[in-house]
Backbone as JSON Lines, residues from 0, in Angstrom:
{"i":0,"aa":"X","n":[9.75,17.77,7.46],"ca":[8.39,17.3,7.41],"c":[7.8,17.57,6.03]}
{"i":1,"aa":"X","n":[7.7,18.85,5.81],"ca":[7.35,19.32,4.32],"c":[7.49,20.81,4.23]}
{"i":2,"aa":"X","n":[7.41,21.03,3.1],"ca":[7.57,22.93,2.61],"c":[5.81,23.4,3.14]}
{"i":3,"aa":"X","n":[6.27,23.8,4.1],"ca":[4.81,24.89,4.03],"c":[4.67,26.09,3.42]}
{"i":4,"aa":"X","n":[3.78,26.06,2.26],"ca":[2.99,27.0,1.25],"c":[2.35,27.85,2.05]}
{"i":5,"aa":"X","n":[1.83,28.22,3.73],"ca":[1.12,28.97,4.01],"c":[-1.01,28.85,3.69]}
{"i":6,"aa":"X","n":[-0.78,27.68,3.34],"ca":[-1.81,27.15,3.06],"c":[-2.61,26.33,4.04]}
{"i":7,"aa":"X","n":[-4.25,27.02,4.56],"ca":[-4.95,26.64,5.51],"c":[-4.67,25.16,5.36]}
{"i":8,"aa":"X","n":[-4.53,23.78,4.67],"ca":[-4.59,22.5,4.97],"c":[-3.57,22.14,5.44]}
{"i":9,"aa":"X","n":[-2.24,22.95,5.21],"ca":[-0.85,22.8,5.63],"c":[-0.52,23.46,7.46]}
{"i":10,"aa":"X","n":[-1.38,24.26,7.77],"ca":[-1.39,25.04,8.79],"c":[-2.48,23.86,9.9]}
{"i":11,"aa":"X","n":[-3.46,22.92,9.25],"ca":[-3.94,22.35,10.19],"c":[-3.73,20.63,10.03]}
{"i":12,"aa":"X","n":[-2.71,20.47,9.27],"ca":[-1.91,19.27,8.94],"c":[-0.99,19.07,10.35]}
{"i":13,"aa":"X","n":[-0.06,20.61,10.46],"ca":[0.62,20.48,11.43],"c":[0.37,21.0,12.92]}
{"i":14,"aa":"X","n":[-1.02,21.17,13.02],"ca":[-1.39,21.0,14.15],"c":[-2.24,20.17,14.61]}
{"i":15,"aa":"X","n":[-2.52,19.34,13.87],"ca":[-2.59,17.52,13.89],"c":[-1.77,16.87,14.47]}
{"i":16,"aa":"X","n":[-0.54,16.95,13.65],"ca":[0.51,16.38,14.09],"c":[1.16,16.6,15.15]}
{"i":17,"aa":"X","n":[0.47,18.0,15.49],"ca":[0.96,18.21,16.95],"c":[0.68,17.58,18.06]}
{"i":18,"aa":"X","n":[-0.56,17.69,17.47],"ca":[-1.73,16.76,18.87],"c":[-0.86,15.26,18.54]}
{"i":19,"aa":"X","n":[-1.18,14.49,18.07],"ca":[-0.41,13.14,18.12],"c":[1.01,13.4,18.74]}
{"i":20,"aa":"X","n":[1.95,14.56,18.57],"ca":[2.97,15.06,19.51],"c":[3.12,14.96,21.17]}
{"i":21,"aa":"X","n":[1.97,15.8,21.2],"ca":[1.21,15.33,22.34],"c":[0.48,14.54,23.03]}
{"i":22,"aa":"X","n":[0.34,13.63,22.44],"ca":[-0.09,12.12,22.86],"c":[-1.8,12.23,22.58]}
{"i":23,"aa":"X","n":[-2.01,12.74,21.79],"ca":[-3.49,12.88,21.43],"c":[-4.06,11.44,20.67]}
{"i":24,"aa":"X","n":[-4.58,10.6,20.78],"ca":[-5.58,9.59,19.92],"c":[-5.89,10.59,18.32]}
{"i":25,"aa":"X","n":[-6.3,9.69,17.38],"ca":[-7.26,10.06,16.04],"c":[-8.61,9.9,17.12]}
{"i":26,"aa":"X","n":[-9.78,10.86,16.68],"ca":[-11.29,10.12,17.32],"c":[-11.83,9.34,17.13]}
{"i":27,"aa":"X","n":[-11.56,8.78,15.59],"ca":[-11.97,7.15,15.51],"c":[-11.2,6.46,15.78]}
{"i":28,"aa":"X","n":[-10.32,6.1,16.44],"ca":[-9.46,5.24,16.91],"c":[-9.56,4.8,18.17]}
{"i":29,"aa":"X","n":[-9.83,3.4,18.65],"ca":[-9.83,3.21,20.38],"c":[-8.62,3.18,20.68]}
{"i":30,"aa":"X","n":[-8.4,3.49,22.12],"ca":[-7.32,3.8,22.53],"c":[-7.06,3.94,23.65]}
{"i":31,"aa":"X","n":[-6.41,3.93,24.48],"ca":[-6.35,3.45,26.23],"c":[-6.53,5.19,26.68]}
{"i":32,"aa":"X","n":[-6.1,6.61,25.91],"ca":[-6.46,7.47,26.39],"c":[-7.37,8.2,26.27]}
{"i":33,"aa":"X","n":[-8.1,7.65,24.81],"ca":[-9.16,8.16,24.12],"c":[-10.3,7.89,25.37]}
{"i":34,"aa":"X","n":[-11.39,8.67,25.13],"ca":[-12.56,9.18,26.13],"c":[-14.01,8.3,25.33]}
{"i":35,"aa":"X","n":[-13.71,9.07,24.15],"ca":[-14.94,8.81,22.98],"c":[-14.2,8.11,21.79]}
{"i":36,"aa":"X","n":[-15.0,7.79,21.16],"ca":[-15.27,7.09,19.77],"c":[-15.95,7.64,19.32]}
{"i":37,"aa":"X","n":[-15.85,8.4,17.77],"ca":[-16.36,8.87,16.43],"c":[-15.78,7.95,15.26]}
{"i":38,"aa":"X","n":[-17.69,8.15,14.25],"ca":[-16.98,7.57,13.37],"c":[-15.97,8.77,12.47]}
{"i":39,"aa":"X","n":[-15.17,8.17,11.47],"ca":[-14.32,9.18,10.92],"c":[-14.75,9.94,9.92]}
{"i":40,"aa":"X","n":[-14.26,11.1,10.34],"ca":[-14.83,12.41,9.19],"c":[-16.52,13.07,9.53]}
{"i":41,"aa":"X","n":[-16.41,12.91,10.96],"ca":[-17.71,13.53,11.45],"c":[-17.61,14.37,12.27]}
{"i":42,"aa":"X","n":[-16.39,14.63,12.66],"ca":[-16.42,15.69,13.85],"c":[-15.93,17.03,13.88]}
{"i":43,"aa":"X","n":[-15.91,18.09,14.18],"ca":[-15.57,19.47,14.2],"c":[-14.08,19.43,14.84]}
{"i":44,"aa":"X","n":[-13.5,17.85,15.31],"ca":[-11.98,18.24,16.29],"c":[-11.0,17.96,15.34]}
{"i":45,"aa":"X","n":[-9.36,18.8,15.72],"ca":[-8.28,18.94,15.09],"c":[-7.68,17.27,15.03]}
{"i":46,"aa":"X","n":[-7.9,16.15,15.73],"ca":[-7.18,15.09,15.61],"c":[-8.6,14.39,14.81]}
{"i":47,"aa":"X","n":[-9.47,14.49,13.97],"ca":[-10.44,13.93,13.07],"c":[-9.29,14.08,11.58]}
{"i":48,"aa":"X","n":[-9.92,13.49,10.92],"ca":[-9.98,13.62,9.31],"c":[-10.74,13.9,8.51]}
{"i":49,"aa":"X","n":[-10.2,14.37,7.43],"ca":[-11.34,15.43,6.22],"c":[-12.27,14.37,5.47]}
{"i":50,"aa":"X","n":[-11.71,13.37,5.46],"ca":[-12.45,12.24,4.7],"c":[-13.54,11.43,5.46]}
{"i":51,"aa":"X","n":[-14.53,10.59,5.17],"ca":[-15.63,10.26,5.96],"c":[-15.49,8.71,5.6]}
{"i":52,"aa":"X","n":[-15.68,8.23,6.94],"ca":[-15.83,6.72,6.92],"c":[-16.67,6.28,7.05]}
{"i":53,"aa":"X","n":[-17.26,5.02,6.35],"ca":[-19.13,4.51,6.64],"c":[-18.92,4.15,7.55]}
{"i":54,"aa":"X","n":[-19.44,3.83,8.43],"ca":[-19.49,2.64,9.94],"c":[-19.18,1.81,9.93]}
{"i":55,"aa":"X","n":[-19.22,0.83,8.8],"ca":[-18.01,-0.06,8.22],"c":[-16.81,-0.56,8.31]}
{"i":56,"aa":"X","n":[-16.7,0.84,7.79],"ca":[-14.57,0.97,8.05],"c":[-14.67,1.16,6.49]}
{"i":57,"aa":"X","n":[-15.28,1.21,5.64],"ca":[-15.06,1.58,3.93],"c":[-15.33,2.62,3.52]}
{"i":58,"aa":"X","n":[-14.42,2.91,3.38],"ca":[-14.23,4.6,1.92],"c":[-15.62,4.16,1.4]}
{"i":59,"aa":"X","n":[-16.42,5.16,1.12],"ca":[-17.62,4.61,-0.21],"c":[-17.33,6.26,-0.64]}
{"i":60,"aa":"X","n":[-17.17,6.35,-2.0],"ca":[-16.98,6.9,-2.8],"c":[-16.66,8.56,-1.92]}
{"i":61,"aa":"X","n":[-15.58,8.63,-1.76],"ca":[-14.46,9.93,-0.42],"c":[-15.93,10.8,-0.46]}
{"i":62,"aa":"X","n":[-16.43,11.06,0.33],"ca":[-17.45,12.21,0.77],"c":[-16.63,12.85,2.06]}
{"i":63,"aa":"X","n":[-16.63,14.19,1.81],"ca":[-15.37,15.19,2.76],"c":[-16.68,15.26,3.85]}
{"i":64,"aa":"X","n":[-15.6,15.63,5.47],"ca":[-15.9,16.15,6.25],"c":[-17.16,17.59,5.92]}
{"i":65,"aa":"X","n":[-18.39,17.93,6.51],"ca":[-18.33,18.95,6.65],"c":[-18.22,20.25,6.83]}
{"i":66,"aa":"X","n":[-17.3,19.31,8.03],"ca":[-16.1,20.79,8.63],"c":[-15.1,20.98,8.13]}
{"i":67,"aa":"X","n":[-14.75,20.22,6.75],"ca":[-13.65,20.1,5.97],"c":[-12.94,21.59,5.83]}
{"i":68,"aa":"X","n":[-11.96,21.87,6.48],"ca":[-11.06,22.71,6.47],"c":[-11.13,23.7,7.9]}
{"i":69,"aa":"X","n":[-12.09,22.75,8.54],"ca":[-12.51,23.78,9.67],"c":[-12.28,22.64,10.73]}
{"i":70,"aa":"X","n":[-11.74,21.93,10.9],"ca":[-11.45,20.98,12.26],"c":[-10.28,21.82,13.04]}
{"i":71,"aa":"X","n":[-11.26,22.54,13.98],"ca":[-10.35,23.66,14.8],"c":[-11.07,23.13,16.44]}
{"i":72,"aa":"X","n":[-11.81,22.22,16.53],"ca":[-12.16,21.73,18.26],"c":[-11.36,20.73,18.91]}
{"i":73,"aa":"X","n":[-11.89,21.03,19.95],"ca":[-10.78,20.05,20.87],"c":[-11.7,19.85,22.0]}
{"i":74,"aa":"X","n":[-11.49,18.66,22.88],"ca":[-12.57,18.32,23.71],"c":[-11.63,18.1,24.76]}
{"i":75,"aa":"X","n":[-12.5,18.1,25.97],"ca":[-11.83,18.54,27.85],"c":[-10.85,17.44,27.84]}
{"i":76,"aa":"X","n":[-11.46,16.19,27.08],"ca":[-10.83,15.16,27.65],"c":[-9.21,14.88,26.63]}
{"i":77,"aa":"X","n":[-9.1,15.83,25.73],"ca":[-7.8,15.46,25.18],"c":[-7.15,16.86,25.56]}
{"i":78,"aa":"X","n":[-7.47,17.99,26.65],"ca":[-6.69,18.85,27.34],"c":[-6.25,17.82,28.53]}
{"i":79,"aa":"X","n":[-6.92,16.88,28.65],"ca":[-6.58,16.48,30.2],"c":[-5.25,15.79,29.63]}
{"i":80,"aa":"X","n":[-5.48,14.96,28.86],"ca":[-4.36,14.06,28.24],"c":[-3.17,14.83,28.32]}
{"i":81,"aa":"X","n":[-3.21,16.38,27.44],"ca":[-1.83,16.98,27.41],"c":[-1.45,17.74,28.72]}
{"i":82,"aa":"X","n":[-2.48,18.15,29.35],"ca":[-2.03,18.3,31.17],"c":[-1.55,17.32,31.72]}
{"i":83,"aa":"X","n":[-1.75,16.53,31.51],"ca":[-1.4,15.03,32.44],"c":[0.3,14.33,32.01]}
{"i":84,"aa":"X","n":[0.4,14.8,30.71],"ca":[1.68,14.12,30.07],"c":[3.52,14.61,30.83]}
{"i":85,"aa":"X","n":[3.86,14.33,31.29],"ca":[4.63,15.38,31.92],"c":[5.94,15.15,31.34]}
{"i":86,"aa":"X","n":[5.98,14.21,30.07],"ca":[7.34,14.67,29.42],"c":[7.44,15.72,28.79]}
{"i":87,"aa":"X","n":[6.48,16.46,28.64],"ca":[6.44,17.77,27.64],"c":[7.08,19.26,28.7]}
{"i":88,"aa":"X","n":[7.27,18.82,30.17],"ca":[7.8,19.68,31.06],"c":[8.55,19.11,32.1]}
């Protein structure tokens, strides 16, 4: 995948990728398991992005997440998703 440096963006890169492992949606993305819709780069959850999207859908000049380096939430409805998945057991 890549050399991890031990570095907080590398540590929540791959627990991103986990969630999509787990059949997790992005939050701006619709999606047959997704619950909600966010726009991107607004939310406090681990399957968001650091970067912010206008409502649009256009980059206007990269303005970071708030929570930029801190997307550590997760919401009921993407525990249900990975309870529910039963190839993972």
């Amino acid at each position: 995948m890549y050399k991890y440096d031990g570095s907080k963006y590398h540590a929540l890169t791959t627990i991103h990728e986990l969630g999509h492992t787990l059949g997790l949606p992005h939050t701006f993305e619709t999606s047959s398991s997704a619950k909600h819709q966010f726009y991107q780069g607004y939310t406090d959850n681990i399957m968001d992005y650091n970067d912010k999207l206008d409502p649009s859908g256009i980059n206007q000049d990269i303005q970071l997440n708030e929570f930029y380096e801190n997307n550590l939430a997760s919401f009921k409805w993407q525990w249900d998703i990975i309870r529910n998945d039963r190839s993972i057991y």
